[in-house]
C-alpha positions in Angstrom: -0.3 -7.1 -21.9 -2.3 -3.9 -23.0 -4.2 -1.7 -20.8 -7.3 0.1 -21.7 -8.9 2.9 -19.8 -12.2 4.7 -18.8 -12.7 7.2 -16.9 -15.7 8.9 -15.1 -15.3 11.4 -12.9 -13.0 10.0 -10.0 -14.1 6.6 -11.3 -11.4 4.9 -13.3 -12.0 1.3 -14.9 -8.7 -0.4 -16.6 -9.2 -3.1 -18.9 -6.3 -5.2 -18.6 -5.6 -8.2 -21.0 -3.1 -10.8 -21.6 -0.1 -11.7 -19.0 0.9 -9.5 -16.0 4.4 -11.2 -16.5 7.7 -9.0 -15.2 7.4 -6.9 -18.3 3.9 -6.0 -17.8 4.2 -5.7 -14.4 6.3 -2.2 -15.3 4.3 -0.9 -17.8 1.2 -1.4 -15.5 2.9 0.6 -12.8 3.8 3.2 -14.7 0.5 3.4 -16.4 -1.1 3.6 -12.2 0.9 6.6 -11.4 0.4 8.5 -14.4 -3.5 7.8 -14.1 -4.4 8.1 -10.5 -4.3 11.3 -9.3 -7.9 12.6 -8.7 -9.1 8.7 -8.3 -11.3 7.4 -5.1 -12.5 4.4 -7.0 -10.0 2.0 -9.3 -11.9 -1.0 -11.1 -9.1 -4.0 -12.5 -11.4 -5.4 -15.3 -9.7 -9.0 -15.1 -11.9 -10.6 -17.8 -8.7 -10.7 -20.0 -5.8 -11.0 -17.8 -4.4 -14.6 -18.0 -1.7 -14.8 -16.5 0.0 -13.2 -13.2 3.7 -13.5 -12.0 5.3 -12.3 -9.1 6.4 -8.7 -10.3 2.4 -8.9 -11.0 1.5 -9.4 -7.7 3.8 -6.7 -6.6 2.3 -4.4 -8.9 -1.6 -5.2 -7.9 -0.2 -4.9 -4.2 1.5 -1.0 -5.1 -1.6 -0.5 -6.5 -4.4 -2.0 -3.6 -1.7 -0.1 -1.4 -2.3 3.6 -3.0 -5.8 3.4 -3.5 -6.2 2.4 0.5 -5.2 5.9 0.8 -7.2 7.8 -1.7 -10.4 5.9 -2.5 -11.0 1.9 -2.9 -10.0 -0.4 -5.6 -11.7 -3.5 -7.0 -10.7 -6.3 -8.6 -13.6 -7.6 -11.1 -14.6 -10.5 -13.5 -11.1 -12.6 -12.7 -10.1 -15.9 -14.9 -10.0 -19.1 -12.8 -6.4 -19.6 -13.1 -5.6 -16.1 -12.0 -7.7 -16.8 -9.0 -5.8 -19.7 -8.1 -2.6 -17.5 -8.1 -3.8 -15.1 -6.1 -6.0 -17.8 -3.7 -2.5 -19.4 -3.2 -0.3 -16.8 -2.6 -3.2 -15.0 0.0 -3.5 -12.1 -1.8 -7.1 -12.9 -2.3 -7.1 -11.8 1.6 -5.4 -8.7 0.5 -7.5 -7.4 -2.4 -11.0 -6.8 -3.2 -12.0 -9.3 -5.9 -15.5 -9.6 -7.1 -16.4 -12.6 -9.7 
């Protein structure tokens, strides 16, 4: 997966392409906690994320988790069959997702 990022102010967009396998999923935390300190509003551009696994869904959780207690975080422009992981495992219940 890579991971691309812009900031403005404590607005911070990630780019995030390619699969949010088990892999992934510990580069992308990582990559959170080194990049949110000072954030209120996290944007997941999901425009090239194919694929999410479990260790995924945990990450995106961590993440929707941290942000509830410094800002808001949004999940934006996500794939069809990354929408139907997330609508069947509820976590479309749990996270902000805008098409």
């Amino acid at each position: 997966m890579e991971i691309k990022k812009e900031q403005n102010g404590t607005s911070l967009t990630m780019f995030l392409s390619g699969r949010l396998d088990t892999v992934a999923a510990a580069d992308f935390e990582k990559e959170l906690q080194s990049s949110l300190e000072g954030v209120s509003t996290l944007v997941l551009d999901c425009s090239e994320l194919t694929y999410v696994a479990s260790s995924g869904l945990r990450a995106l959780l961590m993440a929707q988790k941290r942000m509830n207690k410094q800002g808001s975080m949004v999940m934006r422009h996500v794939q069809d069959a990354v929408m139907e992981v997330l609508s069947m495992t509820g976590f479309d219940d749990l996270l902000q997702i805008e098409k």
